[in-house]
C-alpha positions as CSV (number, residue, x, y, z in Angstrom):
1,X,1.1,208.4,139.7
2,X,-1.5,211.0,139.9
3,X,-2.2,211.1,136.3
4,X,-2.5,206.4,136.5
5,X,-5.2,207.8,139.8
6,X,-7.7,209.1,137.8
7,X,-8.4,206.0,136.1
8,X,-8.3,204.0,139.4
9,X,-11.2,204.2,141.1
10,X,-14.1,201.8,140.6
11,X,-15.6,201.0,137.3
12,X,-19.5,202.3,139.3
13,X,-17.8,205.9,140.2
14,X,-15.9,206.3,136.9
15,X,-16.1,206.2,132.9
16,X,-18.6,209.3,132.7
17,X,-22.3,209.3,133.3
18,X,-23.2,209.5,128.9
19,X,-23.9,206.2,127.4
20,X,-21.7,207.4,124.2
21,X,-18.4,207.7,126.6
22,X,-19.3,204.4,128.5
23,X,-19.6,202.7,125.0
24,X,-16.3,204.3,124.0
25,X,-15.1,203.0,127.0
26,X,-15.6,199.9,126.4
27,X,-14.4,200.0,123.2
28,X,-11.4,201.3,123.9
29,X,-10.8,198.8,127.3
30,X,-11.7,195.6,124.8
31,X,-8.4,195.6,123.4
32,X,-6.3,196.6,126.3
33,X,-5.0,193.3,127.2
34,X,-3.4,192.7,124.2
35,X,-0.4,192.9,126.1
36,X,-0.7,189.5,127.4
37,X,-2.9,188.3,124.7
38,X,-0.7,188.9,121.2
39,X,2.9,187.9,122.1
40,X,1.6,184.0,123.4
41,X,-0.9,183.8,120.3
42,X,1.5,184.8,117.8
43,X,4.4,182.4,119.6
44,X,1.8,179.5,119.1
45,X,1.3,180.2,115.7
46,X,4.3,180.9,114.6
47,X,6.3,178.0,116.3
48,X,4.0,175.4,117.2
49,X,1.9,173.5,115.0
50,X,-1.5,175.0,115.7
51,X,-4.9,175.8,114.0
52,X,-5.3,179.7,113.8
53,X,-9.1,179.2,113.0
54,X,-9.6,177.1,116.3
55,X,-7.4,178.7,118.5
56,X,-9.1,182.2,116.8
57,X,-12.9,181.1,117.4
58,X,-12.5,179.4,120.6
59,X,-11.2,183.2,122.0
60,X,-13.8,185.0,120.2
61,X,-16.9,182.3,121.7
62,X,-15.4,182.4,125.2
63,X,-15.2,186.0,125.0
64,X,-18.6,186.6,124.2
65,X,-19.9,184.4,126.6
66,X,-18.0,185.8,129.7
67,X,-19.3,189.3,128.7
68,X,-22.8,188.1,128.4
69,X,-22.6,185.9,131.6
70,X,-21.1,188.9,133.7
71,X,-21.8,191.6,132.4
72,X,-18.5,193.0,133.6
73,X,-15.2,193.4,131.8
74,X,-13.9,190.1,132.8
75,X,-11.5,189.6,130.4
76,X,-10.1,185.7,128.5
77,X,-6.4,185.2,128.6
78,X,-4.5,182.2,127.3
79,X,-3.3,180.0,129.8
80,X,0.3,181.0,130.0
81,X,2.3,178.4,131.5
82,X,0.1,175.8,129.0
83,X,1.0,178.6,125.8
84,X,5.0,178.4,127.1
85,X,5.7,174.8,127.3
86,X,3.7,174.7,123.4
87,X,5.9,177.7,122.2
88,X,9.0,175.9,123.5
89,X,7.8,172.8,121.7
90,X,7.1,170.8,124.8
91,X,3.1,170.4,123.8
92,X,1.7,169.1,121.1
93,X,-1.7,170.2,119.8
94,X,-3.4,167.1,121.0
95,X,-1.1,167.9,124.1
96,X,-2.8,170.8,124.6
97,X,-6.1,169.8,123.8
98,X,-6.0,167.1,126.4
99,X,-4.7,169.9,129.0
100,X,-7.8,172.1,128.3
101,X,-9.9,169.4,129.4
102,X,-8.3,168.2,132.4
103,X,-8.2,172.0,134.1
104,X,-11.5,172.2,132.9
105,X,-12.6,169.2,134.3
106,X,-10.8,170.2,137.7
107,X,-11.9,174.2,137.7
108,X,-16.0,172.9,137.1
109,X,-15.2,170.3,140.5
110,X,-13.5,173.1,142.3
111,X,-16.0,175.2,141.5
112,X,-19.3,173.0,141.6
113,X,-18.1,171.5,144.8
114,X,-17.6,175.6,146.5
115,X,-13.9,174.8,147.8
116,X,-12.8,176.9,145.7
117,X,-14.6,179.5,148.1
118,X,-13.3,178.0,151.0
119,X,-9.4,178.5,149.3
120,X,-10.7,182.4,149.2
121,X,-11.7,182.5,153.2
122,X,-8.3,180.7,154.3
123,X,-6.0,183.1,151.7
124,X,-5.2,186.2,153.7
125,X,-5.7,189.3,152.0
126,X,-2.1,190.6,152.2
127,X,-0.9,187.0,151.0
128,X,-3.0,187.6,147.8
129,X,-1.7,191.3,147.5
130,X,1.3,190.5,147.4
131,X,0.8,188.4,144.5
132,X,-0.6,191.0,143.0
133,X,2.4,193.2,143.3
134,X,4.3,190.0,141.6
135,X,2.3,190.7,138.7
136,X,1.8,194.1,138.3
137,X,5.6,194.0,138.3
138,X,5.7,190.7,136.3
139,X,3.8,192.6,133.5
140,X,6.0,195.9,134.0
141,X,9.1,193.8,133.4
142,X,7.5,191.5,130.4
143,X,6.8,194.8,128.8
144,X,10.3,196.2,129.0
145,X,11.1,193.2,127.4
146,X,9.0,194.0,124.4
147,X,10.3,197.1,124.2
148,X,13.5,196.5,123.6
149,X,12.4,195.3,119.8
150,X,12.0,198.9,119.3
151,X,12.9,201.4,122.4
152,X,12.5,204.7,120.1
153,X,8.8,203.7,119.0
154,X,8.2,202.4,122.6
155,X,8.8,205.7,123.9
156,X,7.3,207.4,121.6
157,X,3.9,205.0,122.1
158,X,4.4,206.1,125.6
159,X,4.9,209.4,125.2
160,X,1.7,209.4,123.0
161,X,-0.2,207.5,125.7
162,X,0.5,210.0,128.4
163,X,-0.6,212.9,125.8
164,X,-3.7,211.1,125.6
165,X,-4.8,210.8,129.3
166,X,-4.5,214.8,129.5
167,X,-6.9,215.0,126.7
168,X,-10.8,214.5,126.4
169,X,-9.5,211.1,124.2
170,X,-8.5,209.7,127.4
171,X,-11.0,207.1,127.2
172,X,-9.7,205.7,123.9
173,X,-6.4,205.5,124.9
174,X,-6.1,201.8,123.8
175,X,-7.7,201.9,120.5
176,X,-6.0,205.1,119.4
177,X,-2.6,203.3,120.4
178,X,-3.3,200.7,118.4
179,X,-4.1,202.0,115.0
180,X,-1.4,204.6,115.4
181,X,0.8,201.6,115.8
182,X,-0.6,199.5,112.8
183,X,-0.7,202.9,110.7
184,X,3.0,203.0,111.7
185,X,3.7,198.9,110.8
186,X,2.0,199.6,107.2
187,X,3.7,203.3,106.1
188,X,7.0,203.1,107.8
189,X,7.6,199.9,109.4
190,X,8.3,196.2,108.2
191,X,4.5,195.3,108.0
192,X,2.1,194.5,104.8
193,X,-1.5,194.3,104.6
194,X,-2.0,190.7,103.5
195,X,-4.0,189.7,100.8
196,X,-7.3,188.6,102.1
197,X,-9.7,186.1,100.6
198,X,-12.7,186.0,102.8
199,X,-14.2,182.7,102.8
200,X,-15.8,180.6,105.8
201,X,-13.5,178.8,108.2
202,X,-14.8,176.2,110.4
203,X,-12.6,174.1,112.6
204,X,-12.1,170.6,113.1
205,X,-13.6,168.6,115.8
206,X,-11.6,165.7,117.6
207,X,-11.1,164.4,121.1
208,X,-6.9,163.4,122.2
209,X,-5.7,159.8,122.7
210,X,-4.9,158.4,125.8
211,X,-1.0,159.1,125.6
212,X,-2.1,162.7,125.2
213,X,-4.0,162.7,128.6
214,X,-0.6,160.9,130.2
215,X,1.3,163.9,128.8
216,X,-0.6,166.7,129.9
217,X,-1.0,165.3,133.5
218,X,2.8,164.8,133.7
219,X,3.6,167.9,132.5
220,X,1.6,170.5,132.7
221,X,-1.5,170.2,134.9
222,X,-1.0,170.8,138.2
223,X,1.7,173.5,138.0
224,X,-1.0,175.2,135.9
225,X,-3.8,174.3,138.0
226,X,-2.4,176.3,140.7
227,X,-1.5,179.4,138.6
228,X,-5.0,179.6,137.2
229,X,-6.7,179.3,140.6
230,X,-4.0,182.0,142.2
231,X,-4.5,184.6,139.6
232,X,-7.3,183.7,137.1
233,X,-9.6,182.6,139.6
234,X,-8.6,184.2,143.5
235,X,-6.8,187.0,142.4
236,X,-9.2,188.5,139.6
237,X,-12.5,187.9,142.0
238,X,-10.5,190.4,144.6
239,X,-10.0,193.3,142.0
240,X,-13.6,192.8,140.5
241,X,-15.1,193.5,144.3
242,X,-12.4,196.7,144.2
243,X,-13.2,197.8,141.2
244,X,-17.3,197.1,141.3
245,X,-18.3,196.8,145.0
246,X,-22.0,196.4,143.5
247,X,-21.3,194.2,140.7
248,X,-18.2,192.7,141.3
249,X,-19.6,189.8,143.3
250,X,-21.2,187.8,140.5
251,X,-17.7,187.6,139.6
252,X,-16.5,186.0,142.6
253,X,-14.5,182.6,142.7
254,X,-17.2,179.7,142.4
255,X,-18.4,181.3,139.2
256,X,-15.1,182.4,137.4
257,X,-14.1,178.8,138.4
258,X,-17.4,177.2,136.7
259,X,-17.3,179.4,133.6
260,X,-13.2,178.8,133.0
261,X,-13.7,175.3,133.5
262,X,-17.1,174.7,131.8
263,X,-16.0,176.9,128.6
264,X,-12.5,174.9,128.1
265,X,-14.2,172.0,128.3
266,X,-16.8,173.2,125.7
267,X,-13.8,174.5,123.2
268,X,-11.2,172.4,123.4
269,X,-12.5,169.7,121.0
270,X,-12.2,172.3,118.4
271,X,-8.4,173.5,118.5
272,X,-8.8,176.3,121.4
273,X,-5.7,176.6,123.5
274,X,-6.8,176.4,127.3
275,X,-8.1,179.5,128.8
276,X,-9.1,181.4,131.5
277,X,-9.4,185.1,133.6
278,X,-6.5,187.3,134.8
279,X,-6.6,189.7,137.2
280,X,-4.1,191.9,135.2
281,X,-6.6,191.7,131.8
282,X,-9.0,193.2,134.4
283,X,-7.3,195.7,135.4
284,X,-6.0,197.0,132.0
285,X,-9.7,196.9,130.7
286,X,-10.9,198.7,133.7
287,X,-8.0,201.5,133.3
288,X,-8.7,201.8,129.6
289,X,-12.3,202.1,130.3
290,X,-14.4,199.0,130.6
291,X,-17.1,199.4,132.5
292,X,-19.3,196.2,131.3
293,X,-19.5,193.3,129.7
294,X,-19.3,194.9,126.2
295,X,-15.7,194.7,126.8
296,X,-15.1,191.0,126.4
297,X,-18.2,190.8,123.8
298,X,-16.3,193.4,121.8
299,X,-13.1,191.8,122.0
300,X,-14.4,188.1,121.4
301,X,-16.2,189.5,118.4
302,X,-13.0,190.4,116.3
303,X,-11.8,187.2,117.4
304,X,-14.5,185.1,116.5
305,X,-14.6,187.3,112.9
306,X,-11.0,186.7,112.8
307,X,-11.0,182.9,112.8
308,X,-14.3,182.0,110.5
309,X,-13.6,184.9,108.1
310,X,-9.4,184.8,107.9
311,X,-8.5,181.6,109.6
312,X,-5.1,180.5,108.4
313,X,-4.5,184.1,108.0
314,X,-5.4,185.5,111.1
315,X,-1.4,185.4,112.0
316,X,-0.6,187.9,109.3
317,X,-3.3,190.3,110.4
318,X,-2.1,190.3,114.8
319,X,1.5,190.6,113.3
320,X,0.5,193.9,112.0
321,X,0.2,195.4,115.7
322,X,3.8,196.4,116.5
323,X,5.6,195.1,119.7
324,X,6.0,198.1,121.4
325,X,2.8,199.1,121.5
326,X,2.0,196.2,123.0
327,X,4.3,196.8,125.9
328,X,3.3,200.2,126.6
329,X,-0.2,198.6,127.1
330,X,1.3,196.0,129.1
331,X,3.5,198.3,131.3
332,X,0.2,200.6,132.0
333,X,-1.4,197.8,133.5
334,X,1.1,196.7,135.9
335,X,1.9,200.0,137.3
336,X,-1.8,200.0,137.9
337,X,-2.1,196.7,139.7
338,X,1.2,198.0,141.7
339,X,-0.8,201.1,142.5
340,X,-3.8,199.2,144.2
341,X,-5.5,200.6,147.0
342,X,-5.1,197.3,148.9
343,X,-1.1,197.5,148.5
344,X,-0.9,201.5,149.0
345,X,-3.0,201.6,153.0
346,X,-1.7,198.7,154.1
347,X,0.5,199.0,157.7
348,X,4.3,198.6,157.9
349,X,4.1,195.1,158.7
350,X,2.2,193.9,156.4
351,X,4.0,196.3,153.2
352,X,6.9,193.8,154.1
353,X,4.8,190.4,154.3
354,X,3.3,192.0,150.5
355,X,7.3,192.9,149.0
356,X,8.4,189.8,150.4
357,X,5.6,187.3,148.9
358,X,6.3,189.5,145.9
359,X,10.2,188.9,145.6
360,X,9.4,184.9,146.2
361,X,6.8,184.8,143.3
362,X,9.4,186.9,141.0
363,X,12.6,184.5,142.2
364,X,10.4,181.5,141.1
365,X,6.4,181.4,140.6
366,X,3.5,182.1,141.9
367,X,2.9,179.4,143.9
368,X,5.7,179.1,145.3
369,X,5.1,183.4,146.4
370,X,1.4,181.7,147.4
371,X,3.4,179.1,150.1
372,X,5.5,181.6,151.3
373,X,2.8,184.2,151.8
374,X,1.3,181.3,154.2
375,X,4.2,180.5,156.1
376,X,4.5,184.2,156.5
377,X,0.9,185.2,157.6
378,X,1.5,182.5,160.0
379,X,4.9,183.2,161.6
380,X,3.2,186.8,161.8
381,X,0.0,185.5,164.2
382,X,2.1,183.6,166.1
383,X,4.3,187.0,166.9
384,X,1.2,188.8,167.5
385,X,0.1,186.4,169.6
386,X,3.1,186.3,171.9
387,X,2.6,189.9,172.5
388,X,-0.8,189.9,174.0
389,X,-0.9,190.4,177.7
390,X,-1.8,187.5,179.9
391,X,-4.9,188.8,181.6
């Protein structure tokens, strides 16, 4: 893990001192949670009955917007469990509309009221690092999963990835990964350069109906609700502190809590899927070079040019990326959130309280590895306190 080390250490320590390299940095870092980002976009598009310019300019505005709020390579994901149920067909677009507005709604009280803070104090540490284990090895085994599409070109992405970080290029790891692997998806691969007409796209603006309100609430909301607070909200204000012990704090949970929930409800009138933070988009920009809020204003930028200049055929254009480039990029981030400082110095006892919350969160969810990490933590101070001498 050496070679992953050198990329680990906080975004204030790191990166190079030039403003050319930070820049490329951030560059580079913009587009390195693609991993997450592509596979659930293109799903939607492809199999659900969804506007690409919406869905397209709600990213690119959020995206811009978390960059210039915290000026920090907070990165935008899609709501995952919200993006599975409408990729499976369980959600409709009004559906989904309805559920951006109802976590929104819920992440702005959560926030505006500060228990969301008070959930931070009362989560032990080791209870939220093992959840962070779950998901660096969450995203390690989602990207062998994408790999299998294409296992010689994974490899060979890989291969080209490590070359990369023993070179002076190290910094635009991402971005050179990704137009080798378009270059590939146009010359050799299955992939064509659509046909663009470049015109204005603006999407439509509309509110859901009642019965789409009853449906999100039964089916997706709350299950949601707690995996955006575990990991979008609690779990990505820990590793901004790690990575930016000056910084990170503006990102700490009663803002990313108000900004997730105050953006979805901005964006979700116009087609954009619900939302929010990760704590493994943060770490894959940070290892890829992010060092500020460029980063998501970058990435929101293509985005936002994506969906008023292409629209309808923004789909063509992601497809061009090829899958196992994406999980390479995915894999790199997991093995960095495994390789946390947090999970490597902690003591015997609590390494087993971490794998075991891990092995619950794999075995069924996140929250479910969040309620067992409790129960854990707890049966743990009672032992320890059954050991102190009676003075």
């Amino acid at each position: 893990m050496r070679m992953f080390d050198r990329l680990s250490k906080s975004g204030e320590r790191t990166g190079g001192d030039q403003p050319n390299a930070r820049f490329m940095g951030d560059l580079s870092g913009a587009f390195a949670d693609l991993g997450t980002f592509l596979p659930l976009v293109i799903g939607l598009l492809v199999l659900g009955p969804f506007d690409p310019t919406g869905l397209m300019i709600g990213f690119g505005l959020f995206a811009i917007l978390t960059g210039l709020i915290y000026r920090l390579p907070v990165p935008v994901q899609p709501m995952k469990l919200v993006a599975a149920l409408a990729i499976a067909g369980g959600l409709t677009a009004e559906t989904m509309m309805a559920s951006g507005l109802l976590l929104g709604l819920a992440l702005l009280i959560l926030g505006g009221t500060g228990l969301i803070d008070r959930m931070h104090r009362l989560i032990p540490r080791t209870v939220l690092a093992g959840l962070q284990l779950a998901l660096g090895l969450h995203l390690l085994h989602a990207s062998i999963g994408l790999a299998k599409e294409a296992p010689g070109i994974g490899l060979l992405a890989f291969g080209l990835l490590l070359l990369l970080l023993m070179t002076p290029f190290r910094s635009l790891v991402c971005l050179l990964l990704l137009t080798a692997g378009i270059a590939w998806s146009l010359t050799l691969g299955d992939g064509t350069m659509p046909a663009l007409d470049l015109a204005l796209h603006l999407p439509g603006i509309g509110l859901p109906s009642f019965e789409g309100f009853s449906e999100a609430a039964v089916t997706v909301f709350w299950p949601q609700l707690a995996l955006t607070v575990t990991n979008a909200v609690l779990l990505t204000s820990v590793l901004a502190v790690e990575y930016f012990p000056k910084t990170g704090p503006r990102a700490g949970p009663r803002q990313l809590a108000l900004t997730s929930g105050g953006l979805n409800l901005l964006l979700a009138p116009i087609g954009a899927m619900p939302m929010c933070h990760g704590a493994g988009g943060l770490a894959a920009q940070v290892h890829q070079g992010a060092r500020s809020g460029l980063a998501p204003i970058a990435f929101g930028t293509v985005c936002l040019a994506l969906g008023l200049l292409a629209g309808p055929l923004s789909l063509d254009l992601l497809l061009l990326v090829p899958l196992p480039v994406i999980a390479v990029l995915l894999g790199y981030a997991g093995l960095h959130l495994m390789a946390s400082r947090p999970l490597l110095q902690a003591d015997w006892t609590c390494r087993g309280i971490i794998a075991s919350i891990a092995l619950v969160s794999l075995a069924f969810d996140m929250v479910a590895g969040l309620a067992a990490g409790l129960v854990f933590e707890l049966i743990r101070s009672q032992i320890s306190s059954l050991r102190k001498p009676i003075v």
